[in-house]
C-alpha positions in Angstrom: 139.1 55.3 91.0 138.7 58.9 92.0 135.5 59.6 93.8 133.1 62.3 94.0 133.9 63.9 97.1 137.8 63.6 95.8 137.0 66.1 93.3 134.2 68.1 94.6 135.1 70.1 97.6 131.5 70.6 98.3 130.7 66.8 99.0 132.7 64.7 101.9 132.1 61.6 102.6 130.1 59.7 105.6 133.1 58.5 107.5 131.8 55.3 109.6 133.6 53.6 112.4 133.5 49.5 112.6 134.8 47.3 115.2 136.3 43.9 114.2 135.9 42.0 117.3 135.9 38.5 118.6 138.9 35.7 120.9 142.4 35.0 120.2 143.2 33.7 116.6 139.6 34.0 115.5 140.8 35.9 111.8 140.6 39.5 112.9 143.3 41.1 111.5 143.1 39.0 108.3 139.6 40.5 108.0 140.7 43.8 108.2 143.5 42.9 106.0 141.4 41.9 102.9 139.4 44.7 102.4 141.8 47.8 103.7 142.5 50.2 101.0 145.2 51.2 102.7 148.3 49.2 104.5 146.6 48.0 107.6 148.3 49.0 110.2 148.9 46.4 112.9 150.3 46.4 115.8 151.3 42.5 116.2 154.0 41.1 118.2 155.5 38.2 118.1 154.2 35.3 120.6 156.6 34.9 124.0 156.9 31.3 125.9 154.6 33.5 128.3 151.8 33.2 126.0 151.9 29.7 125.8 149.7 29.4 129.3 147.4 31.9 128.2 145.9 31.0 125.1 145.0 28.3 123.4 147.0 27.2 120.2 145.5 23.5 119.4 143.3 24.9 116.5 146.2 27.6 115.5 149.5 26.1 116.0 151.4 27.8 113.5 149.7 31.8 114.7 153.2 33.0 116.0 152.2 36.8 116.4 149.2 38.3 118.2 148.0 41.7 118.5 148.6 44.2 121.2 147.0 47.0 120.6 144.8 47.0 117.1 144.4 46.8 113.7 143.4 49.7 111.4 142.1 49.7 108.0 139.7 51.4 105.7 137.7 51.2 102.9 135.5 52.7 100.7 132.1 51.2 100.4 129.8 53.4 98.1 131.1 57.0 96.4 130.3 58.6 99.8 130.6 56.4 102.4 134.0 55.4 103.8 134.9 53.1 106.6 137.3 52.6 109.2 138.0 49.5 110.7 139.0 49.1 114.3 140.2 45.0 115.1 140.4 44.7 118.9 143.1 42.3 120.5 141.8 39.3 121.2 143.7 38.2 124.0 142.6 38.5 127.4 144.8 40.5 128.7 144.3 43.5 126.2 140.5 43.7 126.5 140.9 46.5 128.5 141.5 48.9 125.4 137.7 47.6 124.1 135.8 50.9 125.6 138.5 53.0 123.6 138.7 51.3 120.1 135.0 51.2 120.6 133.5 54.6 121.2 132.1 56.4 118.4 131.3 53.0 116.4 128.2 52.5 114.4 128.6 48.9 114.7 130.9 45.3 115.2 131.3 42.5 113.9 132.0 39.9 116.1 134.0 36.8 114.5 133.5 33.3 115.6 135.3 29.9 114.7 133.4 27.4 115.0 136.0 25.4 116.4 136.4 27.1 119.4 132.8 29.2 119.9 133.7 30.1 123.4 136.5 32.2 122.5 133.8 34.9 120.9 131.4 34.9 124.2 133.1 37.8 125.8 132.7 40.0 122.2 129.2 38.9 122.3 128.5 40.1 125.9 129.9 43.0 125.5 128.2 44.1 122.6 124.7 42.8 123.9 125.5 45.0 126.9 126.9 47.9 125.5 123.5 48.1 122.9 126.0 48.3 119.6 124.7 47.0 117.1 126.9 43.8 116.0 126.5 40.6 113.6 128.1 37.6 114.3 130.2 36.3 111.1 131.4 32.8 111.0 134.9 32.8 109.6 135.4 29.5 108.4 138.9 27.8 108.5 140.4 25.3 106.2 139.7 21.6 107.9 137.4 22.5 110.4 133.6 21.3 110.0 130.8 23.2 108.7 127.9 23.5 111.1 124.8 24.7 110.1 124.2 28.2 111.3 121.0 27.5 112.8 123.0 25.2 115.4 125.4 27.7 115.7 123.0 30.2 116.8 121.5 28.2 119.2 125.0 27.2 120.6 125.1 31.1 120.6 122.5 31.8 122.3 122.0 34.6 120.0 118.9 36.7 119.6 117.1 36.2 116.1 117.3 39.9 115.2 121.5 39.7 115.2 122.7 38.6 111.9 124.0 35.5 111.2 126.7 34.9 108.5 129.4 32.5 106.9 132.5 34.0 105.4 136.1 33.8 105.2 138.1 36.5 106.5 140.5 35.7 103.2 138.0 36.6 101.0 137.5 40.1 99.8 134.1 39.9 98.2 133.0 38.1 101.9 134.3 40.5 103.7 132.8 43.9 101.5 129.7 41.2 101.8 129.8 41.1 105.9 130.4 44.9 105.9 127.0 45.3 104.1 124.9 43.7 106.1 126.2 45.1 109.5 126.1 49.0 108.0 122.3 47.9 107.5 121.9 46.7 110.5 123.7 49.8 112.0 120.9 51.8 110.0 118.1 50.0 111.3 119.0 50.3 114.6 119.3 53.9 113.9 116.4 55.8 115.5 114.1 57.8 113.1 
């Protein structure tokens, strides 16, 4: 599909910067992955015997790569508004690349799995500290239990103004879905 601003020299589009956040394994670069109009690029490498100590694999025993630096994708949301998706590593020992994939964002989303909700605290303080504004999307996994997000939230701790959502990262439409809601929050958190 050829776009306005593709044709019309005049026009460019509102290029938008997202971060795709949350711990180890949590479906970050599958999320990126679904929606990218381009080839994501990622920059996964392959688990080491090392990595075994570090993270947890009892909910993802067959993950056998992780990411070291980021993901990359993009994609076009409305004829003049483009995105570019940022995933962060989720592994500790990478987090220190956060302040660089984040700068200039409008927004995150931080992903959770319910099956191991501790892994997303760190996203979630850091975006509560850093004043981003960020949704919280549930990325459910075959097998694991549904929880209601209401318990979830309060599990959270999370404020009542940060949306809540259920999605899987596998999903397009969920993921265009999730996108929507945190450019609109990113907007009404825009001043004036």
């Amino acid at each position: 599909m050829v776009r306005g601003w593709q044709t019309d020299r005049t026009r460019a589009p509102h290029a938008t910067k997202i971060v795709v956040a949350g711990g180890f394994g949590v479906g970050k670069t599958t999320f990126v992955g679904s929606v990218s109009e381009i080839t994501p690029l990622r920059t996964e490498a392959a688990m080491t015997a090392a990595a075994e100590t570090l993270d947890d694999l009892t909910d993802t025993p067959l993950k056998t790569t992780t990411t070291v630096a980021m993901d990359f994708g993009r994609i076009t949301l409305d004829a003049d508004l483009v995105l570019y998706l940022f995933g962060t590593p989720g592994q500790k020992r990478f987090w220190f690349m956060w302040d660089d994939l984040v700068r200039g964002a409008i927004g995150a989303v931080v992903l959770a799995d319910t099956r191991r909700l501790a892994e997303c605290f760190p996203a979630l303080d850091y975006f509560e500290t850093s004043g981003l504004p960020y949704i919280v999307a549930l990325n459910h996994f075959e097998g694991s239990a549904r929880h209601e997000p209401e318990a979830v939230r309060e599990a959270l701790a999370l404020p009542r103004q940060v949306p809540l959502v259920t999605m899987d990262a596998r999903q397009r439409i969920a993921v265009v879905d999730t996108l929507l809601i945190l450019v609109g929050r990113a907007l009404d958190a825009t001043p004036g």
